[in-house]
C-alpha positions in Angstrom: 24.0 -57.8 11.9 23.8 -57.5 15.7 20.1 -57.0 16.9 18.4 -54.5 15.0 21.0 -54.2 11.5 24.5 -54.8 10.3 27.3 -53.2 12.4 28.5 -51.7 9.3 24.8 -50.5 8.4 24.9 -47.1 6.6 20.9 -46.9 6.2 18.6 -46.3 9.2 16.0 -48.1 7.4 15.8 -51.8 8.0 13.3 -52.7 5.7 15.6 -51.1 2.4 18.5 -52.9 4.5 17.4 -56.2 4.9 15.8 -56.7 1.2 19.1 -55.8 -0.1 21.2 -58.2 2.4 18.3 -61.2 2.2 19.4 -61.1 -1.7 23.0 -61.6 -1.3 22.7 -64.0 1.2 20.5 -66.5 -0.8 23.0 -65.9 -3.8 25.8 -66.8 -1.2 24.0 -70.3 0.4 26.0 -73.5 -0.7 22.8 -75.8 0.6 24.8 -77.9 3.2 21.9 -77.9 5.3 24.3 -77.5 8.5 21.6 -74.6 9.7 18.5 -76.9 9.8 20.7 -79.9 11.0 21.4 -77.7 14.4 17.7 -76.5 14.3 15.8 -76.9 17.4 12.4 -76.3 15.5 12.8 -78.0 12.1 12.0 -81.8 11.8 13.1 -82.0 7.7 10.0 -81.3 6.4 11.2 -79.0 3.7 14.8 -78.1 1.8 17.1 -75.9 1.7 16.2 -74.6 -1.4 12.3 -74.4 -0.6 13.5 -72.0 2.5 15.6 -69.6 -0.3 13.2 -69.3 -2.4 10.3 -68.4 0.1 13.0 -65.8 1.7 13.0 -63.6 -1.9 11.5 -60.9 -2.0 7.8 -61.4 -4.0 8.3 -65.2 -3.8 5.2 -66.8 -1.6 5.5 -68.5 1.3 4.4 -72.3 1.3 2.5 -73.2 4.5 5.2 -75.6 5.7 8.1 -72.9 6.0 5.1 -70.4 7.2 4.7 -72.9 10.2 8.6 -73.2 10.7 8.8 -69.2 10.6 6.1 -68.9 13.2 8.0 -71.6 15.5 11.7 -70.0 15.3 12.6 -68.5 18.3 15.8 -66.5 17.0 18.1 -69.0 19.0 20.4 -68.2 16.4 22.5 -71.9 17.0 22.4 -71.6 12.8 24.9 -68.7 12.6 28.2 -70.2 14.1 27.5 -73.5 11.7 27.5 -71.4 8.2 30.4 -72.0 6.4 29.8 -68.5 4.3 28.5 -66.8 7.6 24.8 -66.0 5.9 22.6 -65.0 9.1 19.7 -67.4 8.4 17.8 -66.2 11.6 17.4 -62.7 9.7 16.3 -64.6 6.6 13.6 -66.5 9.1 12.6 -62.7 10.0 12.6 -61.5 6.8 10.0 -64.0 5.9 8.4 -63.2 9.2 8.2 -59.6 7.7 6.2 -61.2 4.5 3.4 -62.6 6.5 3.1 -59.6 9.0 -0.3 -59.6 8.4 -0.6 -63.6 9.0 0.8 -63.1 12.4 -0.8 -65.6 15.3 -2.6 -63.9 17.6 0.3 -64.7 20.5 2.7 -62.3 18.4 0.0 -59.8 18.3 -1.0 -59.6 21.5 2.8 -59.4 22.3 3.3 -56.0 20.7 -0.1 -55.1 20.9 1.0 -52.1 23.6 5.1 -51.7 23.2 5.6 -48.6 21.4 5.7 -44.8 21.4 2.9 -42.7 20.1 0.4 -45.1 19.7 -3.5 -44.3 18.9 -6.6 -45.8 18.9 -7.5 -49.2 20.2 -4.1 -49.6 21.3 -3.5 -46.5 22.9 -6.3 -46.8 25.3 -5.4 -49.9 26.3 -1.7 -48.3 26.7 -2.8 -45.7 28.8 -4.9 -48.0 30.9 -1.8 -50.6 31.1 0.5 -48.1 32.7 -2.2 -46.7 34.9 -2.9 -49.7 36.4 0.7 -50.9 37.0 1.4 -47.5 38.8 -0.9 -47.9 41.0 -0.2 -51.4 42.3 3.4 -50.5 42.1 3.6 -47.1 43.7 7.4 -47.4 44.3 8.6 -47.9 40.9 5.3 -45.6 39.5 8.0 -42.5 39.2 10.2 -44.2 36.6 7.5 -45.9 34.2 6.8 -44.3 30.7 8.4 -40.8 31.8 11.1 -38.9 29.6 14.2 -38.5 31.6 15.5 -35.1 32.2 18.0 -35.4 34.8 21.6 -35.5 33.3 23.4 -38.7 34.8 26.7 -40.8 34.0 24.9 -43.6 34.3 21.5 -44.2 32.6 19.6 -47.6 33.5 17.7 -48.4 30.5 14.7 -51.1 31.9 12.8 -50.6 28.7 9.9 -52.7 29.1 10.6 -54.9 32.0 10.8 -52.0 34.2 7.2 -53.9 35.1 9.4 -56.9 36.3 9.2 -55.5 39.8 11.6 -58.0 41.9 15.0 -57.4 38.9 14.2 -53.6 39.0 13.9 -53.1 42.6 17.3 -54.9 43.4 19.0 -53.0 40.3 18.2 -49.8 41.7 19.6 -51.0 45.4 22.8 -51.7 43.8 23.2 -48.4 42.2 22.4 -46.7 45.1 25.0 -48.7 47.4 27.5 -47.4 44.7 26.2 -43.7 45.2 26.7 -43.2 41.5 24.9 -40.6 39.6 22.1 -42.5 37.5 18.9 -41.8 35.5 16.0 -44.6 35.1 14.3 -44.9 31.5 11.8 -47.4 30.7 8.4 -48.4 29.8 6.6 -49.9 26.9 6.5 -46.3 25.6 10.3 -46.7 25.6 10.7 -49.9 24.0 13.6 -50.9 22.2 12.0 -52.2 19.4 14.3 -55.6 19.5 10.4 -57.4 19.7 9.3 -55.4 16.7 12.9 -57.0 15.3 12.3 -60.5 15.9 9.1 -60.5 14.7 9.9 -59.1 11.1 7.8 -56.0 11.9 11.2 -53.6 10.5 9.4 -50.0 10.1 8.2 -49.9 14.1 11.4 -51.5 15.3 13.4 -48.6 13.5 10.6 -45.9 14.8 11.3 -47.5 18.2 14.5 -47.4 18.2 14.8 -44.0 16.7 12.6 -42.5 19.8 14.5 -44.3 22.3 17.7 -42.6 20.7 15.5 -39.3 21.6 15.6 -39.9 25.1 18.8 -41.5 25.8 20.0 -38.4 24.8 18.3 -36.2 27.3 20.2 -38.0 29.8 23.5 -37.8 28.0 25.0 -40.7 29.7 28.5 -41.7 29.7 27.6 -45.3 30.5 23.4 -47.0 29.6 23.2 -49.9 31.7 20.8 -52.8 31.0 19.5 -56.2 32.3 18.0 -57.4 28.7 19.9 -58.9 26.3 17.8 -58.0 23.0 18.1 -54.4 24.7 21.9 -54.4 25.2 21.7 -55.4 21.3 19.3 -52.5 20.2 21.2 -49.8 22.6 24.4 -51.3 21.4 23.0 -50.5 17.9 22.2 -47.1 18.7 24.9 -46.4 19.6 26.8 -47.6 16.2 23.8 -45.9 13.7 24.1 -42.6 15.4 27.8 -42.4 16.3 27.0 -42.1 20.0 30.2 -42.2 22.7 28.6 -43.8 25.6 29.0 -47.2 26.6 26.9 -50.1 26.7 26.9 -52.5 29.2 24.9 -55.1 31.3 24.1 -54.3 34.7 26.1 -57.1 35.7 29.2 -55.9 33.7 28.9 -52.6 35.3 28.4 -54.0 38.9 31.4 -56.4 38.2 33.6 -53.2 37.5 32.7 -52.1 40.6 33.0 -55.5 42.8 35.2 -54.0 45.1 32.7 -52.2 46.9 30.8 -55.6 47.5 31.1 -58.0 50.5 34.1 -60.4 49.4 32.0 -63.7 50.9 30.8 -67.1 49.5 26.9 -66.9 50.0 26.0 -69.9 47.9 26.7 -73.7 46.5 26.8 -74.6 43.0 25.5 -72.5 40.8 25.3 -73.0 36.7 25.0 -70.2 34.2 22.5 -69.8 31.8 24.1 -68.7 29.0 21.7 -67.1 26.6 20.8 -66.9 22.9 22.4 -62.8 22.9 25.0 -63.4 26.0 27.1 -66.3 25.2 29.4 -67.8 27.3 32.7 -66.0 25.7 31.0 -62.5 25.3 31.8 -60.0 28.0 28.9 -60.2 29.5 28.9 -64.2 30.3 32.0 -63.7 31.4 31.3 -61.2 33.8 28.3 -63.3 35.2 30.9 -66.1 35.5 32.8 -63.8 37.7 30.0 -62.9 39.7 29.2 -66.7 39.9 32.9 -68.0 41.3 33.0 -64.9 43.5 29.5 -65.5 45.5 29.6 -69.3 44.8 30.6 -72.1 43.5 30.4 -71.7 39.6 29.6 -75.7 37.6 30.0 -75.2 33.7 27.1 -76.8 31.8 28.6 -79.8 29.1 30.7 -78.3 26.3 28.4 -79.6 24.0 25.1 -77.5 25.0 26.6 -74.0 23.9 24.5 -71.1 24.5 21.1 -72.4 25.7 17.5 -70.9 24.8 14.4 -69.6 27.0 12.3 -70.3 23.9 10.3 -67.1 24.5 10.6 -65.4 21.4 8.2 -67.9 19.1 5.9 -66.7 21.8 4.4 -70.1 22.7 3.9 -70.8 18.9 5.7 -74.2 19.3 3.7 -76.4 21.6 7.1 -78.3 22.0 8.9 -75.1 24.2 7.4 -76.5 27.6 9.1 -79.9 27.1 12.4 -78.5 25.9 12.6 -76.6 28.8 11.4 -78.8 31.6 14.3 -81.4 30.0 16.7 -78.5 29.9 16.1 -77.8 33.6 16.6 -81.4 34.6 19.8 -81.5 32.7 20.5 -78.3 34.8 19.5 -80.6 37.9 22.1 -83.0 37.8 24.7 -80.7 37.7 23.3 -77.8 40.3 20.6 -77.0 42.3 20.6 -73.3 41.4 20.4 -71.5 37.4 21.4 -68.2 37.6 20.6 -66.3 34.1 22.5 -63.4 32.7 19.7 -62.0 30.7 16.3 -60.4 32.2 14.1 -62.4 29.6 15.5 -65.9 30.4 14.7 -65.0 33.6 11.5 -64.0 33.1 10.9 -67.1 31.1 12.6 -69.8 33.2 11.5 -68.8 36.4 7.5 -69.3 35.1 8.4 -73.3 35.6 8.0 -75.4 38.5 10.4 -77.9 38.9 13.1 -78.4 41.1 15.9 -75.7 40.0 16.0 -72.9 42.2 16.0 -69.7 39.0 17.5 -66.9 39.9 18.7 -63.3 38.2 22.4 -63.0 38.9 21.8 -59.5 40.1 20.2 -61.5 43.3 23.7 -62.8 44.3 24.6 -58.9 44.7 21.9 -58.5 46.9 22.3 -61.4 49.1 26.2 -60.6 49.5 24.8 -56.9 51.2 22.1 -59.3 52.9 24.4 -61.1 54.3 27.3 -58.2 55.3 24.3 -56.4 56.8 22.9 -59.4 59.0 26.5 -59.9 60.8 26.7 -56.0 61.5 23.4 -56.6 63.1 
């Protein structure tokens, strides 16, 4: 499973899916315990066996593993450690998908408005969402929660953080200094549904995902660009359920197949990469940011030991330990660079709320800076 389902998936219903997968997998578990032992969130409180049997279908969930379900943040460092390669994240979310209706109110309110068609209480406060963020952002107000008609090669999917004004804003200078032909989509009416995902609520994530598959193909792009990781991973699954032939990149990928049409000039010092939960240091996309990193600066590798690293955002502040871990994860950052640049829009998002004394950036900003920089000698 990559994001939403299995790469091999041959339903379009999660829920049937996962029930189905869940079973094998607990059937499949030796109990080495090498999952919890790499567990941020776990402190031992419960066995291997206890976390089975509350992930079958029917079987209640104690209030111990409720808690730990609740504080998992779909880091994912227990897949690699598996030595029969059972995803116990998506057992995590399939016990998240039990207690749907024993959500805390933080994962409530984070979904409470990201989805098509919705009525009610939450439609109002929708409607009044996107009306407020068009007006106070009048330049962006065009591309927020509209259905894309104009055919494009490129299509820049911002899903919902097409409300993160500064990433947006310097996305859509890039693509025009490449004068490609491009179409925006995005908007909590156009979410991917990867939140729905993470949170164990399967039926919206799938009704998301199916509506976003709507208007992707409106555009009928050859290549959907995205800043997200958990959106690469839903459009990247799109693209496998419904046998699509476009490609799926991040931006950064695209803008790295395209580097020759950027100033060739070291802007900055050492920088470290944040490599993500969803863009790891040998996918693609980390390597392309490590490009982008050595070309524009001086890249420094983070200890061997620290693998992918997490923003901790998707417990949604459940844990009250996620400020520590990532104030001590910035100061480890410290010593080795004064700058973080992350690959992925939510680690951004996330990392940049600190204050410490790491400069955060989006790597998309050393792309900017390079055309900065070119334009302040012409001047």
């Amino acid at each position: 499973m990559t994001g939403q389902t299995d790469e091999n998936r041959k339903s379009s219903n999660t829920r049937e899916l996962m029930t189905v997968i869940i079973s094998k997998y607990i059937d499949q578990c030796t109990q080495c315990h090498r999952c919890m032992d790499v567990c941020p969130v776990t402190k031992g409180s419960f066995s291997i066996n206890e976390l089975n049997q509350a992930s079958k279908d029917g079987q209640a969930v104690p209030p111990k593993i409720k808690e730990f379900a609740f504080n998992c943040m779909q880091c994912g460092k227990c897949i690699p450690v598996c030595p029969v390669n059972i995803r116990r994240d998506y057992m995590v979310r399939y016990i998240k998908s039990k207690m749907r209706d024993q959500k805390p109110w933080s994962y409530k309110r984070y979904l409470f408005i990201k989805e098509p068609n919705l009525i009610g209480i939450k439609g109002i406060t929708q409607k009044l969402y996107i009306t407020l963020k068009k007006i106070t952002t009048r330049d962006l107000a065009c591309f927020m929660e509209t259905k894309p008609v104009k055919k494009a090669e490129v299509l820049f999917y911002a899903g919902c953080y097409i409300y993160s004004k500064k990433t947006v804003r310097q996305t859509l200078r890039l693509l025009d200094h490449l004068d490609c032909s491009y179409s925006v989509l995005g908007g909590v009416t156009s979410c991917c549904g990867a939140p729905h995902m993470l949170q164990g609520e399967f039926d919206q994530a799938d009704h998301c995902l199916k509506r976003l598959h709507e208007k992707i193909k409106a555009v009928d792009p050859k290549i959907v660009i995205t800043a997200c990781a958990e959106c690469y991973e839903a459009v990247a699954q799109i693209k496998t359920t419904y046998h699509e032939e476009f490609e799926v990149l991040s931006v950064v990928q695209y803008l790295q197949r395209n580097s020759s049409k950027f100033p060739d000039i070291k802007i900055r010092g050492k920088i470290l990469l944040h490599d993500s939960c969803r863009f790891s240091k040998d996918s693609p996309q980390g390597s392309a940011a490590r490009d982008t990193i050595s070309s524009f600066g001086e890249l420094v590798e983070a200890p061997s030991a620290q693998g992918s690293s997490c923003c901790y955002q998707w417990n949604h502040g459940c844990d009250q330990s996620n400020t520590a871990r990532r104030i001590a994860y910035l100061a480890e950052v410290k010593n080795a660079a004064p700058t973080l640049a992350c690959n992925c829009l939510t680690c951004y998002e996330e990392l940049k709320k600190l204050r410490t004394d790491v400069e955060v950036i989006d790597v998309l900003q050393l792309f900017t800076e390079s055309l900065d920089n070119a334009q302040g000698k012409e001047r």
